[in-house]
N, C-alpha and C positions, 0 to 999 in steps of 0.2 A: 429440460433442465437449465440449457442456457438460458430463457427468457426466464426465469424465476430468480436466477442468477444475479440477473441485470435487473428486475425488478428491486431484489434484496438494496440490489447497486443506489438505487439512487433514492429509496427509501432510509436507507442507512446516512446515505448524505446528505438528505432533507432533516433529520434527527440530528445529525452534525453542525449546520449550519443555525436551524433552530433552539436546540438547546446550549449552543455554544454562545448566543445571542442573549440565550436568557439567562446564561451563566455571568456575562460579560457589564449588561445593565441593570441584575439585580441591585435591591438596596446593598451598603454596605455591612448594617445591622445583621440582615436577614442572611448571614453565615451558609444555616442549613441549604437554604434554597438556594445558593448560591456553589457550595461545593455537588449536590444532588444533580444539579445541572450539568456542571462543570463534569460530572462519571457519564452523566447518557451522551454528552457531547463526544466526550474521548470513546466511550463506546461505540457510537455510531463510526465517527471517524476511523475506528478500527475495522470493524466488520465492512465500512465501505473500500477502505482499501484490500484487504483481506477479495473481498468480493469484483473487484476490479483489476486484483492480479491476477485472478481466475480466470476471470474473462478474456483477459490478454494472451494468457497461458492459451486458453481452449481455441482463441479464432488463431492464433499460430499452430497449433498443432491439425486445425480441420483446413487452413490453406486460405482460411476467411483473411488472412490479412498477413504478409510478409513479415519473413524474420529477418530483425537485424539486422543491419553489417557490420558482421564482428571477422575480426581476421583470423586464420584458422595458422595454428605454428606447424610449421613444416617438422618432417621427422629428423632431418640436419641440422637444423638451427637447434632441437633440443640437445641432441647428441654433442654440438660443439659447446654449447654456452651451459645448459643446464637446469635444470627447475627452480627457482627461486623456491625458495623452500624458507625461510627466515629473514629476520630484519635483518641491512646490513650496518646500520647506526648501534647497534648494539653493540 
């Protein structure tokens, strides 16, 4: 499943950078061909993100590749200060 994953990956992004090209130096006349392109571009670019957060998600969770460093709130710091819960400029 991952390799079809990562396949999708960078088939999605060849469709990206492609139709993003042909969206970009179509004529200016030619409207149709120029928005038509301008949807598979933004589509590709979607599903290859979509498909590349997957993948990040999946090699973190199988240990293929380190998580983060994110800092973890101790149980005293919330207890003293509190969850942000709301803007305070409001």
């Amino acid at each position: 499943m991952q390799k079809l994953i990562a396949i999708v990956n960078v088939i999605a992004w060849g469709g990206f950078w492609a139709f993003g090209y042909l969206a970009l130096s179509s004529d200016i006349n030619a409207t149709g061909q120029m928005v038509t392109a301008a949807i598979l571009a933004a589509m590709g670019g979607g599903l290859g993100m979509l498909a590349f957060f997957w993948l990040v998600r999946h090699s973190e969770e199988t240990g293929y590749a380190k998580r983060p460093n994110r800092a973890n709130k101790r149980d005293d710091e919330i207890d003293t200060y509190g969850e942000v819960t709301r803007n305070v400029l409001s």
